[in-house]
Backbone as a chain_set.jsonl record, in Angstrom:
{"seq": "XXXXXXXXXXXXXXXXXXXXXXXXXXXXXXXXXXXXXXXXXXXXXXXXXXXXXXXXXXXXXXXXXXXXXXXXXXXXXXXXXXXXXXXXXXXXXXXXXXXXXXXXXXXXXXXXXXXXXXXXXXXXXXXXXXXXXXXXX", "coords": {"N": [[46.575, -108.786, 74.381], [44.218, -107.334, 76.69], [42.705, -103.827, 76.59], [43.483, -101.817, 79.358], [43.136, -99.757, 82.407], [42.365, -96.189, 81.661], [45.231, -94.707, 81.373], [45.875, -91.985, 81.1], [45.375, -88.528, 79.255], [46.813, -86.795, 76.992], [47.648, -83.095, 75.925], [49.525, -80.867, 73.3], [52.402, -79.418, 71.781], [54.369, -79.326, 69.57], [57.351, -77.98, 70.05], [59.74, -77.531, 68.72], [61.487, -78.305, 65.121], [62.741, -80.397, 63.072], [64.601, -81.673, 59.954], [66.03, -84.824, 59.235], [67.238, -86.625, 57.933], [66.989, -87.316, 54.096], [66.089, -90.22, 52.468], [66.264, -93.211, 50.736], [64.424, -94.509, 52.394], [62.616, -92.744, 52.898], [61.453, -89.722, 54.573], [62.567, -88.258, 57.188], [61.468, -86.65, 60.151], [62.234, -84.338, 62.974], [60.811, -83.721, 65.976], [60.531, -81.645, 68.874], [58.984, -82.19, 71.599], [56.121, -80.67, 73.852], [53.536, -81.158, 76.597], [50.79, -80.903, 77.973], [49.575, -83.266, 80.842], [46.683, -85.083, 81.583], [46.048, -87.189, 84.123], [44.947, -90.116, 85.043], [42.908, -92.23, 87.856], [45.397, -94.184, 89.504], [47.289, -92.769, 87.859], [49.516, -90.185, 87.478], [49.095, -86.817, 87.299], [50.808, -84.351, 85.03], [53.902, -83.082, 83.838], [55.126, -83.001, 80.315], [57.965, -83.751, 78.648], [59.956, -84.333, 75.201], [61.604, -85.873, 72.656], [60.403, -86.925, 68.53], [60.944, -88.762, 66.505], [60.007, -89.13, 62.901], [59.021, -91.153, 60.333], [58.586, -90.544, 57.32], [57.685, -92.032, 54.951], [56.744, -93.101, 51.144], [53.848, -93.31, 51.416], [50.837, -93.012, 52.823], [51.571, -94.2, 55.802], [53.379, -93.882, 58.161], [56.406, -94.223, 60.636], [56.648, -93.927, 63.681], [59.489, -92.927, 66.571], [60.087, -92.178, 69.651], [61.595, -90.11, 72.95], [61.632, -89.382, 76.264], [61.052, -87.168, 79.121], [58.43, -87.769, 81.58], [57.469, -85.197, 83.765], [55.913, -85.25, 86.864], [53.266, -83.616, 88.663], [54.215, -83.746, 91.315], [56.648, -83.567, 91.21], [58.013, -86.047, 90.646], [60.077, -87.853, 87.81], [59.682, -89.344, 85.174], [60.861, -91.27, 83.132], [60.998, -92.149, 79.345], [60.001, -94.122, 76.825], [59.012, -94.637, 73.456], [57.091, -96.529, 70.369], [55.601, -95.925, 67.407], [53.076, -96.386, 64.79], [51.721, -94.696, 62.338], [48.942, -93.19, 60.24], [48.234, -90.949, 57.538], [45.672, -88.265, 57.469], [44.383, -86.705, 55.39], [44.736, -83.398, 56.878], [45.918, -84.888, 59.162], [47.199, -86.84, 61.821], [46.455, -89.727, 62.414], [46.944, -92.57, 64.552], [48.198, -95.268, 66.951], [50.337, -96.702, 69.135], [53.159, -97.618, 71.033], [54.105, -97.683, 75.065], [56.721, -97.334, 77.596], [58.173, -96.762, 80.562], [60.559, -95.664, 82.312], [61.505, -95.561, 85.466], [63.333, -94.08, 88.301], [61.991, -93.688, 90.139], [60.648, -94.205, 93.44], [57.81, -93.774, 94.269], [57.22, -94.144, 91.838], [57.777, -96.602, 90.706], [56.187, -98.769, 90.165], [55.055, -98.309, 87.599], [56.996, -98.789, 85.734], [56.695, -101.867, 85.0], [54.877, -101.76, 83.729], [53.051, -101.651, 80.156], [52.235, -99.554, 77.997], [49.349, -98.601, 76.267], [48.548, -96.197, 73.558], [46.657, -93.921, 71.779], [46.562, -91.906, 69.224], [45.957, -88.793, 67.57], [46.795, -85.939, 65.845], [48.013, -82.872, 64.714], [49.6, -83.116, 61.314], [52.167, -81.314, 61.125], [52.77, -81.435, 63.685], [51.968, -79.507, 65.16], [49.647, -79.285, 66.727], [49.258, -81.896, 69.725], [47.908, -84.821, 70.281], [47.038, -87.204, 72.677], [45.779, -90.02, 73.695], [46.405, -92.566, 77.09], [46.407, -96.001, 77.751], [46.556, -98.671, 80.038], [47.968, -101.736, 79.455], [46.504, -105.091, 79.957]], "CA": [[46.499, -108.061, 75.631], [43.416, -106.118, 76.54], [43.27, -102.413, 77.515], [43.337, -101.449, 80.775], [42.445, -98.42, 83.26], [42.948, -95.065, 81.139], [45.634, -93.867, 82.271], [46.044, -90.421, 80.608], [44.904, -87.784, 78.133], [47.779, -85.607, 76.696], [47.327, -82.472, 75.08], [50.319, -80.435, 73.552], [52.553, -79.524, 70.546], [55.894, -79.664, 68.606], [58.243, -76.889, 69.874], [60.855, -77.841, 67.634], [61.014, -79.448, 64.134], [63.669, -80.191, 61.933], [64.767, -82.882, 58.832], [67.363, -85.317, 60.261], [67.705, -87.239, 56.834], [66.311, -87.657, 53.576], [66.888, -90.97, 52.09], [65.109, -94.517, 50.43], [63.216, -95.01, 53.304], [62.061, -91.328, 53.578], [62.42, -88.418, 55.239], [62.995, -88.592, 58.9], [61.55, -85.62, 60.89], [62.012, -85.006, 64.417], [60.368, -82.886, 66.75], [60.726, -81.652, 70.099], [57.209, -81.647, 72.001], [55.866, -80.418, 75.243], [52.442, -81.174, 76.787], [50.473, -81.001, 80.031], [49.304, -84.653, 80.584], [45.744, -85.074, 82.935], [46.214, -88.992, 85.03], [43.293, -90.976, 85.236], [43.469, -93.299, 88.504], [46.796, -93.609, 90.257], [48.562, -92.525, 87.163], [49.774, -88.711, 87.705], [48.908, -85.396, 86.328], [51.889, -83.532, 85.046], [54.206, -82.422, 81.951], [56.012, -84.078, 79.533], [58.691, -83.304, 77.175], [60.632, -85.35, 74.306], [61.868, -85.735, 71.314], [59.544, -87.2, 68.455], [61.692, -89.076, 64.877], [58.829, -89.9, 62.283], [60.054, -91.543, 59.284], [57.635, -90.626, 56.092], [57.295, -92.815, 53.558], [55.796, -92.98, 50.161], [52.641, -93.977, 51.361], [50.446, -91.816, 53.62], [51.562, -94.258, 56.938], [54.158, -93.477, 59.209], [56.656, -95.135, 61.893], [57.778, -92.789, 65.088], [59.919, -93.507, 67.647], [60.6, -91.324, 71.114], [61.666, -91.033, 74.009], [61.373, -87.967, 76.928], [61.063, -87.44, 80.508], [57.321, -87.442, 82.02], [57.538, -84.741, 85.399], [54.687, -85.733, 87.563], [52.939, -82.877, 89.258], [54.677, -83.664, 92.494], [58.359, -83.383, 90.907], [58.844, -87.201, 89.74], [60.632, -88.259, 86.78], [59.215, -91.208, 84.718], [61.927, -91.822, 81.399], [59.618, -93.283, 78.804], [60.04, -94.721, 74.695], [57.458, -94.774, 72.917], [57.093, -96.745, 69.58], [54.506, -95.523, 67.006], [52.592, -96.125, 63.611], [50.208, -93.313, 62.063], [48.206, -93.003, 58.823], [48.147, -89.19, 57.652], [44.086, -88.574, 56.898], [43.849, -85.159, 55.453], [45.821, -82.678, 57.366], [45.713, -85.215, 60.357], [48.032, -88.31, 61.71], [46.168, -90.997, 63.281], [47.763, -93.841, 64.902], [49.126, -96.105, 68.034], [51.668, -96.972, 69.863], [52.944, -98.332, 72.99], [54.807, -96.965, 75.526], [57.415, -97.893, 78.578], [58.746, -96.168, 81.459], [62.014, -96.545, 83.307], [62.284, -94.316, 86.734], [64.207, -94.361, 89.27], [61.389, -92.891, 91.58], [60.102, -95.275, 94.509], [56.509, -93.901, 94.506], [56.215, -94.601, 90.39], [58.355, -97.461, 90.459], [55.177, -99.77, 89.378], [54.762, -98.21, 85.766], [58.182, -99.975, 85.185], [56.052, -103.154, 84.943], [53.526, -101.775, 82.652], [53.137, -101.355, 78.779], [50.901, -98.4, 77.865], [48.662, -98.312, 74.78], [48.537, -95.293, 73.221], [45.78, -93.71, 70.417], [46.809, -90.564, 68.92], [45.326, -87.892, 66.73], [47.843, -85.117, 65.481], [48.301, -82.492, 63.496], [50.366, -83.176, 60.809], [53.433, -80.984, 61.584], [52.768, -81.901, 65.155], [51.36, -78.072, 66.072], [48.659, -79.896, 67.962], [49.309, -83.428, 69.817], [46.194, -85.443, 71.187], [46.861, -89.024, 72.757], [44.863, -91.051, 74.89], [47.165, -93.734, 77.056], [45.791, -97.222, 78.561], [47.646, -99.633, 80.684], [48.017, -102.836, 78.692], [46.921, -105.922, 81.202]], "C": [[45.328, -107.097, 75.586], [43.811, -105.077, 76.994], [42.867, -102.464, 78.773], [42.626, -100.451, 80.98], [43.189, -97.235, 82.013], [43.199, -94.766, 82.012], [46.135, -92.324, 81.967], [45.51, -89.757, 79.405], [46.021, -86.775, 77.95], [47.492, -84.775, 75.728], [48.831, -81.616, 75.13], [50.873, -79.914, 72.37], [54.053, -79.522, 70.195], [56.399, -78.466, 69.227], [59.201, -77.077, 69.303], [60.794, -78.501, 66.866], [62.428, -79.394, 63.656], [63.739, -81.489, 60.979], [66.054, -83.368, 59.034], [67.567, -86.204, 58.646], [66.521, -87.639, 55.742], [66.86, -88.802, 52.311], [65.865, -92.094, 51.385], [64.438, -94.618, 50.889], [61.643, -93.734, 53.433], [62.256, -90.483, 53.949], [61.958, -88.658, 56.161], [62.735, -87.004, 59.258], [61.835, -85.907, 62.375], [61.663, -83.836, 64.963], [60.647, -83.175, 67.988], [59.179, -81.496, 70.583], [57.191, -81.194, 73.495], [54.316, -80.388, 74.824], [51.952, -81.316, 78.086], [49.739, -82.584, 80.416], [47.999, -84.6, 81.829], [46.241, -86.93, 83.409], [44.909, -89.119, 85.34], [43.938, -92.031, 86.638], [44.543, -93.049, 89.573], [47.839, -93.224, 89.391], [48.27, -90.53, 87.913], [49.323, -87.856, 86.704], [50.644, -84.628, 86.481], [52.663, -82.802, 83.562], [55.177, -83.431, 81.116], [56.651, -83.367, 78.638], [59.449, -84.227, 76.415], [60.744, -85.141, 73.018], [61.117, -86.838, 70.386], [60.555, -87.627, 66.776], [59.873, -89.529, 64.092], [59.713, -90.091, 61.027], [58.377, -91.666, 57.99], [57.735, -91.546, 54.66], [57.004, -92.475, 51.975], [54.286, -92.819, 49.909], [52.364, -92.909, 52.481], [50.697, -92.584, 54.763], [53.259, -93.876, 57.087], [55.181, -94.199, 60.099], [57.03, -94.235, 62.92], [58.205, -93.683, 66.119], [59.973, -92.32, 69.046], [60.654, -91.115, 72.248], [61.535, -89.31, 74.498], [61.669, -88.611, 78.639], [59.447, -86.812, 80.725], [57.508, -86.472, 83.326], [55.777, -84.8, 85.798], [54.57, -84.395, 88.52], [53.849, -82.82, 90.949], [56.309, -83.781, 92.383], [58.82, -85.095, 90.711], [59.109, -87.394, 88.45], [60.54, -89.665, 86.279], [59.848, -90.902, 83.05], [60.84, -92.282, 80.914], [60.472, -93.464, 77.306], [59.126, -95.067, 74.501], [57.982, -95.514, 71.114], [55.813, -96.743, 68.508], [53.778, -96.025, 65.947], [51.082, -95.145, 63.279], [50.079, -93.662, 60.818], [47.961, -91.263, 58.7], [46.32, -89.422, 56.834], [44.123, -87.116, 56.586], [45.085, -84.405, 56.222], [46.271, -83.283, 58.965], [46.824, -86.317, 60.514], [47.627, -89.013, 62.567], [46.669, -92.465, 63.421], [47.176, -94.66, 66.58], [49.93, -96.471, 67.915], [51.782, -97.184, 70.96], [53.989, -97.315, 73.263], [55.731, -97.402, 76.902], [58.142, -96.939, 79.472], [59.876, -96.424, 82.418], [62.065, -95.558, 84.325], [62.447, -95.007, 87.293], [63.011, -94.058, 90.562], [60.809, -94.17, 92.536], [58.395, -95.401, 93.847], [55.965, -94.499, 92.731], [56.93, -95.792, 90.041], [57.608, -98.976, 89.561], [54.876, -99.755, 87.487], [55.722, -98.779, 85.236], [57.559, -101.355, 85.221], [55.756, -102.912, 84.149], [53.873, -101.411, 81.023], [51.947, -100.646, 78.767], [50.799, -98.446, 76.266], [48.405, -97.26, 74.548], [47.837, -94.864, 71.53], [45.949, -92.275, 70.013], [46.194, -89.471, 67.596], [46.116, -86.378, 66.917], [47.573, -84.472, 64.172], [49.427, -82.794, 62.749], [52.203, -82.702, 60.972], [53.604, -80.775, 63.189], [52.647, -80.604, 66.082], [50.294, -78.494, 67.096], [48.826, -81.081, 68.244], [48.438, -83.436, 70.236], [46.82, -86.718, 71.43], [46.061, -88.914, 74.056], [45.954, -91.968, 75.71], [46.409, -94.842, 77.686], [46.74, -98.169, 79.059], [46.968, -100.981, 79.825], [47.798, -104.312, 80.217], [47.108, -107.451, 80.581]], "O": [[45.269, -106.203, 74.742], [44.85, -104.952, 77.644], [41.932, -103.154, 79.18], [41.717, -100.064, 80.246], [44.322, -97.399, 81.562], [42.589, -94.525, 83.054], [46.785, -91.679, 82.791], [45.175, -90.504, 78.485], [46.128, -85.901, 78.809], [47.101, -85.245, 74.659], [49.439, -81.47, 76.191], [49.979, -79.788, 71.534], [54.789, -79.906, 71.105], [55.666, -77.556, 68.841], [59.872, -76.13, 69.714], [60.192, -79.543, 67.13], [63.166, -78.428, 63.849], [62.924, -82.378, 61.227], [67.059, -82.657, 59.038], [68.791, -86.187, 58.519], [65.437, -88.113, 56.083], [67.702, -88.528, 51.457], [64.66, -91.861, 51.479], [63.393, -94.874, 50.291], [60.464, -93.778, 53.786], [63.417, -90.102, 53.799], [60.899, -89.285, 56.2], [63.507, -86.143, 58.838], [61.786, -86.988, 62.963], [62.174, -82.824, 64.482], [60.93, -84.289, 68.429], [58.345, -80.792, 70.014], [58.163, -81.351, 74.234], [53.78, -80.02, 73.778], [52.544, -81.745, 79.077], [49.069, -82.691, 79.388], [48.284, -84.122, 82.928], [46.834, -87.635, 82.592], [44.049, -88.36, 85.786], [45.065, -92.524, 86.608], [44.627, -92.071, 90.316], [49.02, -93.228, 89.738], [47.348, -89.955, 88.492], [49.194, -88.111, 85.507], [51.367, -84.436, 87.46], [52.148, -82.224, 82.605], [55.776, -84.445, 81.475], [56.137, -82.507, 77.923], [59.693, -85.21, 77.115], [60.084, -84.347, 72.346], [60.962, -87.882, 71.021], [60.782, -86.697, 66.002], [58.91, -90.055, 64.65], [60.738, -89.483, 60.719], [57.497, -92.523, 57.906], [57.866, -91.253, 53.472], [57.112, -91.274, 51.726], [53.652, -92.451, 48.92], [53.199, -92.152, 52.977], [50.044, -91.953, 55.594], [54.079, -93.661, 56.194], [54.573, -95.203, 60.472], [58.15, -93.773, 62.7], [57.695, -94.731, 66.513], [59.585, -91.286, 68.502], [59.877, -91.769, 72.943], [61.408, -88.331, 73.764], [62.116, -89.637, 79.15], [59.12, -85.721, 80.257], [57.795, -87.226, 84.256], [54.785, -84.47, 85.148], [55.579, -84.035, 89.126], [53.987, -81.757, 91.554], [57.056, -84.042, 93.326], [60.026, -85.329, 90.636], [58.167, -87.025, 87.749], [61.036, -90.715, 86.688], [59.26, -90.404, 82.09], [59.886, -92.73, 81.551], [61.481, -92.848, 76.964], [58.372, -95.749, 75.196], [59.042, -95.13, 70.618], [54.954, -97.592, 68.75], [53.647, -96.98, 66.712], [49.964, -95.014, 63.777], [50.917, -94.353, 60.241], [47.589, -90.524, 59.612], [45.9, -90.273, 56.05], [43.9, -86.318, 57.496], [46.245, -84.811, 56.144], [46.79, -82.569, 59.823], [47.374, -86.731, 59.493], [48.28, -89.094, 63.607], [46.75, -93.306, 62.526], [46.07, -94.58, 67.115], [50.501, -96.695, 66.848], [50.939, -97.07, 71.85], [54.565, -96.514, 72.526], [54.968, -98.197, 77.451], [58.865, -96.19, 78.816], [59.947, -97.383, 83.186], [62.751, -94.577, 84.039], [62.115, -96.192, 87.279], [63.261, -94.227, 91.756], [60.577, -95.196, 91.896], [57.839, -96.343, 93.282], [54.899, -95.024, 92.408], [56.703, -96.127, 88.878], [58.094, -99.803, 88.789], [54.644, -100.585, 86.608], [55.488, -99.374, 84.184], [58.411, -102.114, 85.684], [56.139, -103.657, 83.247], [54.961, -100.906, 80.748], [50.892, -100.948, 79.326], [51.649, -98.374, 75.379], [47.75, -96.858, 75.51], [48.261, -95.273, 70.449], [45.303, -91.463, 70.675], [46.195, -90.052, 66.511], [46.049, -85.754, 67.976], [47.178, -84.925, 63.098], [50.457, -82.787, 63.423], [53.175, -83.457, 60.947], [54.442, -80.066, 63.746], [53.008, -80.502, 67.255], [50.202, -77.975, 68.209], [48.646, -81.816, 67.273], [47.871, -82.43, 70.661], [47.163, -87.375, 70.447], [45.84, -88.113, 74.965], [46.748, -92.329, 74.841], [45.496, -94.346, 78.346], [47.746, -98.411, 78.391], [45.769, -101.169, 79.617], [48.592, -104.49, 81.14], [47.444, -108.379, 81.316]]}, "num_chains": 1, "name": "protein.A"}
């Protein structure tokens, strides 16, 4: 699948952390995030919040999963899950991941079609997020 139209730039960070299990696989953090999101296109400008599991390894990559609610500058609600992999570089966590949206809203009812690509650059304990998103066509 190539990329599509960028459809967003999110900037933002972890307001909550904690250690949900530490076990064979790893330790499992999870964060809470908030960020202000710009829309490229007909995607929206607005905020986002969610919760953020990363599951650390042995190895410096990564898997995250999470899910949130996007609010769109004009008061819609776009559900999303996101599924991730990162590499930690230094004090950094670069990755992708996709992403999916379920609302109920009429006017965003189309992003329920779409799969969003997602390129991220993070601080480590997720004090600063950075992603990029692209519609997958």
């Amino acid at each position: 699948m190539p990329l599509g139209e960028k459809a967003w730039e999110e900037k933002g960070a972890a307001i909550g952390a904690s250690v949900k299990s530490v076990d064979a696989n790893g330790i499992t953090f999870e964060y809470t995030i908030a960020s202000e999101v710009k829309g490229f296109g007909r995607h929206a400008s607005g905020r986002n919040v969610g919760t953020i599991s990363i599951v650390q390894g042995p190895t410096p990559t990564n898997i995250s999963t999470g899910q949130g609610v996007y609010t769109t500058a004009d008061g819609e609600m776009l559900p999303w899950h996101f599924l991730g992999i990162g590499k930690m570089v230094g004090n950094r966590v670069k990755g992708a991941g996709l992403a999916v949206f379920m609302t109920r809203s009429q006017k965003y009812a189309w992003t329920n079609d779409n799969l969003y690509y997602m390129d991220f650059d993070n601080a480590v304990d997720l004090s600063e997020i950075s992603d990029t998103g692209y519609e997958l066509k």
